[in-house]
LODREN-869362 format. One record per residue: residue number from 1; residue in one letter; x, y, z of N, C-alpha, C in turn. Coordinates in steps of 0.02 Angstrom, whole numbers, plus 50000, padded with zeros to 5 digits. Layout:
# residues N
 pos code    nX    nY    nZ   caX   caY   caZ    cX    cY    cZ
 NUM    A     X     Y     Z     X     Y     Z     X     Y     Z
...
# end
This chain:
# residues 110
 pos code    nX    nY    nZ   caX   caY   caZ    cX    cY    cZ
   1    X 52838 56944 51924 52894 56956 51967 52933 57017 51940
   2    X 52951 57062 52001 52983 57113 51953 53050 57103 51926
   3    X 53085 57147 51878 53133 57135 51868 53208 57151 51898
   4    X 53187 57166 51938 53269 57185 52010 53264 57106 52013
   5    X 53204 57084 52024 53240 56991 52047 53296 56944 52016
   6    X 53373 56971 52052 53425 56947 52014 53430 56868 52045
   7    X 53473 56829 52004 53471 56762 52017 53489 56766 52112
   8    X 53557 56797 52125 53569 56794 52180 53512 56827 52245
   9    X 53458 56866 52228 53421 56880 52243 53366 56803 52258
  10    X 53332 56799 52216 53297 56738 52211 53341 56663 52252
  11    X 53400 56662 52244 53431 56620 52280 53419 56626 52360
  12    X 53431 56688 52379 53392 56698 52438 53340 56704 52473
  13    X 53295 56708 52429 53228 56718 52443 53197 56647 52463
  14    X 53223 56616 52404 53215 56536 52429 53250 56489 52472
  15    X 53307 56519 52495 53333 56492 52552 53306 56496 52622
  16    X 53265 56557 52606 53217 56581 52652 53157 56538 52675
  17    X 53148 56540 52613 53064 56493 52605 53078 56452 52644
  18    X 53139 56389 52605 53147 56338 52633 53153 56306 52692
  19    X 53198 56362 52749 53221 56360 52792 53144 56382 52854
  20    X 53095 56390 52814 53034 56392 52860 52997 56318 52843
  21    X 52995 56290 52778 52973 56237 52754 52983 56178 52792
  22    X 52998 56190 52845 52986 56131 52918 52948 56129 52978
  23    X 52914 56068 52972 52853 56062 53014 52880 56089 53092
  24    X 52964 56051 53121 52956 56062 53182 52976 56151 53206
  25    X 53015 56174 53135 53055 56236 53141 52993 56283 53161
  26    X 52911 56278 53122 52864 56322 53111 52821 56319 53163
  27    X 52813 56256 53214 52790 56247 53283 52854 56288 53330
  28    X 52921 56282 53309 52964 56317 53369 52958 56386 53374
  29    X 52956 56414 53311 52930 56493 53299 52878 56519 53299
  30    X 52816 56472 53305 52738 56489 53330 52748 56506 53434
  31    X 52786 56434 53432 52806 56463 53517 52853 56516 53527
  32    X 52895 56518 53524 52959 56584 53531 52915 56646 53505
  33    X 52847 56654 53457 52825 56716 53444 52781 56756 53518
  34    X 52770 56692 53568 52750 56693 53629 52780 56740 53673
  35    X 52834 56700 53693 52893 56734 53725 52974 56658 53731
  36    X 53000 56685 53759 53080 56686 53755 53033 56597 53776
  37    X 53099 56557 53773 53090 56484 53805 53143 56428 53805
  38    X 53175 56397 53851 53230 56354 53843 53214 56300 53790
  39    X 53281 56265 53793 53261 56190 53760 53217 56149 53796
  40    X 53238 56137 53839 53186 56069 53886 53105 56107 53865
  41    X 53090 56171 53895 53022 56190 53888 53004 56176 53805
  42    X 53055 56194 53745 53012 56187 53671 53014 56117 53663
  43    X 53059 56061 53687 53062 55999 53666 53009 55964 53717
  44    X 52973 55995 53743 52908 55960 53779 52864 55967 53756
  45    X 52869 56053 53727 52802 56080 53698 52800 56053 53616
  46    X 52839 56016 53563 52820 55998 53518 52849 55906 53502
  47    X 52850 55876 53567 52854 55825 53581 52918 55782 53546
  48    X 52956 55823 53542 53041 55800 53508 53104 55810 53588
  49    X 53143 55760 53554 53218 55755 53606 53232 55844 53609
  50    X 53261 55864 53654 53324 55917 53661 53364 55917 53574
  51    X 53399 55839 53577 53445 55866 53548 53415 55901 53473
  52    X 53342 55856 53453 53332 55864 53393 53313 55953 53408
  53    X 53258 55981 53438 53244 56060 53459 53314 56086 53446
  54    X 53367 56074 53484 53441 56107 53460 53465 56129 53404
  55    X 53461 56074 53365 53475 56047 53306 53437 56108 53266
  56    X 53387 56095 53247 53327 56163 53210 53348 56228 53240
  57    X 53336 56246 53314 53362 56297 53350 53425 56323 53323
  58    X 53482 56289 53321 53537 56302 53291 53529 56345 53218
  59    X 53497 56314 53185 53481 56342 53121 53455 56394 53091
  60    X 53385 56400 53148 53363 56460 53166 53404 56508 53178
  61    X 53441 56511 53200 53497 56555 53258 53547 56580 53193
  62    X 53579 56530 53172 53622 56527 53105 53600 56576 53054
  63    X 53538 56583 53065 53518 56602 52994 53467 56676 53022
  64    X 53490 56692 53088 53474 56781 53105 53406 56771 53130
  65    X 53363 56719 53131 53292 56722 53159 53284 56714 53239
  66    X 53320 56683 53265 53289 56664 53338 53379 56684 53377
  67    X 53372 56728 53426 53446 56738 53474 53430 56692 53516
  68    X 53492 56680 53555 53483 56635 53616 53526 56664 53672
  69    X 53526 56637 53724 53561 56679 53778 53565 56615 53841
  70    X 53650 56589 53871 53653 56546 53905 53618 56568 53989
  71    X 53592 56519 54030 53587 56547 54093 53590 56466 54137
  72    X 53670 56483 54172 53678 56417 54202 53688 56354 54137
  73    X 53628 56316 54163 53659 56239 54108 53614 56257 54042
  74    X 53551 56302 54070 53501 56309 54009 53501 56338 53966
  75    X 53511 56353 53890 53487 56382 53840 53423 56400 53815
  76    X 53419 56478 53820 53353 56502 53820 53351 56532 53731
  77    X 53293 56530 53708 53288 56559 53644 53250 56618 53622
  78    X 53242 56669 53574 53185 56677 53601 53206 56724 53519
  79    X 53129 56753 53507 53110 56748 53411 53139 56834 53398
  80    X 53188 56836 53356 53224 56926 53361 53202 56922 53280
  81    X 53166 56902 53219 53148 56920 53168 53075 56877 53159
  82    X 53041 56949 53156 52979 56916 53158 52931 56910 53103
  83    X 52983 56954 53057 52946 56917 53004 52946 56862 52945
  84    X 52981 56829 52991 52964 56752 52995 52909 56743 52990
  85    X 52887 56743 53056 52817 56728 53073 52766 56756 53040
  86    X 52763 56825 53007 52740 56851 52965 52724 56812 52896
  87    X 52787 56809 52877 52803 56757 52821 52716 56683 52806
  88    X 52746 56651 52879 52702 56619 52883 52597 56624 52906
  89    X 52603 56671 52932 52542 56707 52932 52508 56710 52864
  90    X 52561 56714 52834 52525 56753 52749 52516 56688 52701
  91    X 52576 56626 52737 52524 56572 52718 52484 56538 52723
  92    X 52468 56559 52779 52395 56518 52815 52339 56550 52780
  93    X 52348 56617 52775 52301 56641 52741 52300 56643 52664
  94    X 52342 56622 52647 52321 56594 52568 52282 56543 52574
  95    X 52302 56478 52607 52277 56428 52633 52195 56439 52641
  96    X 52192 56457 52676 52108 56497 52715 52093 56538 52623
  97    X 52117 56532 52622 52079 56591 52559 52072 56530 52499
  98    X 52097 56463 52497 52096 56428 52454 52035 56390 52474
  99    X 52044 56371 52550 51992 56340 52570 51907 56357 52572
 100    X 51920 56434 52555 51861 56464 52552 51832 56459 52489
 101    X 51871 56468 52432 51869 56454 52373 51830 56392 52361
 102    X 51856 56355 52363 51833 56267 52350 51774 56239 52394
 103    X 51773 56272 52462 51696 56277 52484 51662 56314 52458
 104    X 51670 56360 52419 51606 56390 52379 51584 56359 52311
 105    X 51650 56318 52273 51653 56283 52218 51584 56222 52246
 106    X 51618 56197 52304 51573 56136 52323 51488 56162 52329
 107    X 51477 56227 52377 51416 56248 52390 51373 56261 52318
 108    X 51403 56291 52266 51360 56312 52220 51366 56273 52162
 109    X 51401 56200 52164 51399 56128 52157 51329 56098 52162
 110    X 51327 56086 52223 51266 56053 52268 51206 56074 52237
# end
């Protein structure tokens, strides 16, 4: 790690992490990387209430990743930092790169 990484630095970095470190937050930002989408449409598409989608949504929003914009009764959302999603891209592919690993451990095992 280099050494610019000041505590308050690292404090953020991991507030970061964290604040992706949720199953329903990382399904809402796989959809919003789509395009824009109300509550009713994300709380169908990852099988949770409104209020709970809100709830995360809110947080999202709070914390500079996802804008929202009223129209009528609906609240629409939609993904204004994307590398978020980036973020998470790069762990799937660690993932995939682990998994590849340990299938080759297993293959030249056998």
């Amino acid at each position: 790690m280099p050494q610019s990484w000041t505590e308050p630095l690292v404090d953020l970095v991991t507030q970061r992490l964290a604040l992706l470190a949720d199953p329903t937050r990382v399904r809402l930002l796989a959809l919003l990387e789509q395009h824009e989408q109300s509550v009713q449409e994300l709380s169908d598409a990852v099988t949770s209430t409104p209020q709970n989608v809100s709830r995360h949504l809110g947080i999202l929003h709070r914390s500079g990743i996802v804008a929202r914009r009223r129209e009528g009764t609906s609240v629409y959302y939609s993904l204004v930092d994307y590398s978020a999603c980036r973020l998470l891209e790069q762990a799937l592919a660690s993932i995939r790169g682990q998994i590849d690993e340990l299938a080759d451990l297993v293959r030249f095992a056998a």
